[in-house]
N, C-alpha and C positions, 0 to 999 in steps of 0.2 A: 504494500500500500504506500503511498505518497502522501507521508504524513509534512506535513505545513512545521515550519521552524520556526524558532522562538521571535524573531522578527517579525517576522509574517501575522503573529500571533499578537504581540507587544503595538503592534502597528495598528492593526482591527480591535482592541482591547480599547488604545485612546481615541479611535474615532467613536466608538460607541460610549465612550465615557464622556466626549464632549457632549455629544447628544442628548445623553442625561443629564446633564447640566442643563444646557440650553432646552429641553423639556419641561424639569421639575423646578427648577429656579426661573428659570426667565418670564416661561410662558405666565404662570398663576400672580406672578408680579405684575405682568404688563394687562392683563386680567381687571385687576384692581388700579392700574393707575394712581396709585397714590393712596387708596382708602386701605384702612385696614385688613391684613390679608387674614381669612378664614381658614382658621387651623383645619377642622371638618376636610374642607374641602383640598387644600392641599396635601391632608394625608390620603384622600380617595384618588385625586389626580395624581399622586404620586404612586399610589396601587393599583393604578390601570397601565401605568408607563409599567412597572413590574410584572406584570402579567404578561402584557404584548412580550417582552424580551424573555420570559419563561416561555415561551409558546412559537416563540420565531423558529428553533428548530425543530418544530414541530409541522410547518409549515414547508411547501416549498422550495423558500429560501434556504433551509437547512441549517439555520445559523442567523444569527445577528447581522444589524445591518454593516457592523463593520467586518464582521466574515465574511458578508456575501461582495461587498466593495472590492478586498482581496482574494477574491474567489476560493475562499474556504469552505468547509462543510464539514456539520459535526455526527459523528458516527457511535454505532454500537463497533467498541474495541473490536470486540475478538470476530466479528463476521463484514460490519462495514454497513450493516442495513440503518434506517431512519434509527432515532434512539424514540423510548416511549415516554411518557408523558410524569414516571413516576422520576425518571434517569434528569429528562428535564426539571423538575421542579428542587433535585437536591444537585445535579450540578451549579445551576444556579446561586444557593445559595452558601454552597461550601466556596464560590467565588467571590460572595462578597469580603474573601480573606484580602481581595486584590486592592480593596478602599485603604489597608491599613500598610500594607506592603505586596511590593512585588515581587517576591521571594516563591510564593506558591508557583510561578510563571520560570524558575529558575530549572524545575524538574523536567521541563521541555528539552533538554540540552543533554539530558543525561539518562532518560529512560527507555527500553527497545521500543516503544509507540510513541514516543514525543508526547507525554501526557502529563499534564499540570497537575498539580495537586486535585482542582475540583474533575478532571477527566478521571485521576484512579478512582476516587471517591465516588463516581458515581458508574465507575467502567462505560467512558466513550474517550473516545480517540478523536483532532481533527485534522481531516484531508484536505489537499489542492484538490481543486475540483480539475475533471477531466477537460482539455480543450474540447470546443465544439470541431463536429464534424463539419468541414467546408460542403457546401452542396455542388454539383458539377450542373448544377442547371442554370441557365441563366439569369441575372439579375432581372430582376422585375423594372418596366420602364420608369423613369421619374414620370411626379405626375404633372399637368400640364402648371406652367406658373399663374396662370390666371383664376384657376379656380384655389390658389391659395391666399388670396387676398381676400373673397368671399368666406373664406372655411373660418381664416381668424377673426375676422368682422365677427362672424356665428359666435364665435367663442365669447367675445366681447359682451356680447347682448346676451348668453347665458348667465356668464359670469355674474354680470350687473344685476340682471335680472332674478336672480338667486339671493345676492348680498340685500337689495333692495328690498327682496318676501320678506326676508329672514328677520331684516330690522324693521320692518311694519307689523309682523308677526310675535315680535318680543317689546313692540313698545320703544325700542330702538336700547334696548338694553346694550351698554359697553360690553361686557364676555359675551352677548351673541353675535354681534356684531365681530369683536373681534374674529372668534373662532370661523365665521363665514366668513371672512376676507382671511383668514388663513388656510382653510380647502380651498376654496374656490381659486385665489391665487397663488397657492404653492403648489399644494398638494394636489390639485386637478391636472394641470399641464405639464406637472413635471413626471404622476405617475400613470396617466391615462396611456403612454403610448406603451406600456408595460402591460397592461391588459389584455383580452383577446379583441379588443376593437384598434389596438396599435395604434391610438393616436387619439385625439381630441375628439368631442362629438361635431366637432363643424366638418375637421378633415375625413370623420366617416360619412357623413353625410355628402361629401364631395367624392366617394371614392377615393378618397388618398391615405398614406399610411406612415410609418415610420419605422425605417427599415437601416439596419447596419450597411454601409458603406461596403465592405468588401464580401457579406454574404447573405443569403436570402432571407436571415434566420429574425429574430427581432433584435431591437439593441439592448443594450444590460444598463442595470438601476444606475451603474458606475457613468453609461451615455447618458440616459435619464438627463442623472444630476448635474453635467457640463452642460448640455445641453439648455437645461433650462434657466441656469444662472449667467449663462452670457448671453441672456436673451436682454438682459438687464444693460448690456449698449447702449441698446434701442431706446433708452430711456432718455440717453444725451445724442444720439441722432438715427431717427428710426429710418434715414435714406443705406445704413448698413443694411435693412434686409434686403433691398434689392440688388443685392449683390447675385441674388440668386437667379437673375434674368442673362446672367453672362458667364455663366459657370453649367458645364457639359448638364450633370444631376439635376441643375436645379438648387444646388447648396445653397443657404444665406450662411451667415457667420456663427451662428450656434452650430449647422450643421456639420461643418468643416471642423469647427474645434470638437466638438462629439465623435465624428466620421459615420456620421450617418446624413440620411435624405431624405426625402419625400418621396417616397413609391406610389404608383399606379397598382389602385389593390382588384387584386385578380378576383375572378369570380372562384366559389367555395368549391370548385371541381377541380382549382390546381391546389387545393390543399394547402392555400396561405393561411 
């Protein structure tokens, strides 16, 4: 097996650490704005952040988001299949030794499974994940540039049109309002094209997609996240997206820095 090194590991450990951070600190502050923050509630919002990361490898992803970032995945040791939900819930927390020191992460370097103290403890092991398989068929066409101006218009007017219920619906409560301007603009565009619809609702609705630059496959959460943060240009000069009117694909400037494109999405018979 192609067990993952302490680096590798140390590396996916502080992205997920910031994250909790910027989760349980940030968000329930920015929440309150200033008013008193609710003990209640920051220890519930902090035991839903705990859950989801007890549960991620349980999921798909097979791992945390900073495992999955470095293409990790965590396993039952001695066979390699998903671990179960009892493995997850004390790996977990025989890790939260790593708040106090990072000694537990030292056994990685020295054990025949590369396994930290909460891997013996709970018997799982983590893997590099296997490269994908290239497809020998052709690239899907870009899709045409003019129905991409339409598709994010769409987005626009979902978007707004969401954030706008949401705060008519709550009385224009601050934490609803927030929490809807934080799906609707982080968390929809950046994890939509991750989905089985591979892109926005405007670009499904156009037939377009979003597809890895050099294979047919989808992009990964690691494209996602580039992708959607240097969209954020556009913000000091939005004539950077038409970049994509002079570029073979169709690229604008997020797609280039991610390497990915707009595809032309096939009908359900080629099994995109």
């Amino acid at each position: 097996m192609n067990y993952a090194n302490i680096g590798e590991r140390m590396a996916a450990f502080l992205v997920d650490l910031l994250l909790m951070y910027l989760f349980i600190l940030l968000v329930p502050i920015t929440l309150y704005a200033g008013r008193p923050l609710s003990t209640s509630f920051f220890f519930i919002f902090t035991g839903l952040i705990v859950l989801c990361y007890i549960l991620m490898p349980l999921t798909p992803l097979e791992g945390t988001i900073g495992a999955y970032i470095f293409k990790l995945k965590v396993v039952k040791a001695h066979d390699g299949s998903r671990i179960s939900f009892g493995q997850a819930v004390g790996r977990f927390f025989v890790s939260l030794l790593h708040f106090l020191s990072v000694l537990p992460f030292i056994t990685v370097h020295f054990t025949e499974k590369a396994q930290a103290v909460h891997d013996m403890a709970a018997g799982t092991a983590v893997l590099r994940k296997s490269p994908d398989v290239q497809s020998s068929e052709p690239l899907p066409d870009a899709g045409k540039f003019y129905y991409r101006i339409p598709a994010v218009l769409l987005d626009v007017i979902i978007i707004v049109s969401v954030i706008l219920y949401i705060a008519k619906l709550t009385d224009e409560a601050l934490w609803a309002v927030l929490i809807s301007e934080f799906v609707m603009i982080i968390l929809y565009p950046m994890l939509m094209p991750l989905t089985k619809m591979k892109g926005t609702i405007g670009l499904f609705i156009f037939r377009l997609r979003v597809a890895d630059e050099k294979s047919r496959g989808n992009i990964s959460f690691k494209q996602a996240f580039i992708r959607y943060f240097t969209i954020f240009v556009y913000c000091a000069s939005p004539l950077l997206y038409f970049l994509f009117l002079f570029k073979n694909r169709s690229q604008s400037v997020h797609d280039l820095a991610a390497h990915t494109y707009i595809a032309q999405a096939r009908s359900k018979s080629a099994n995109i």
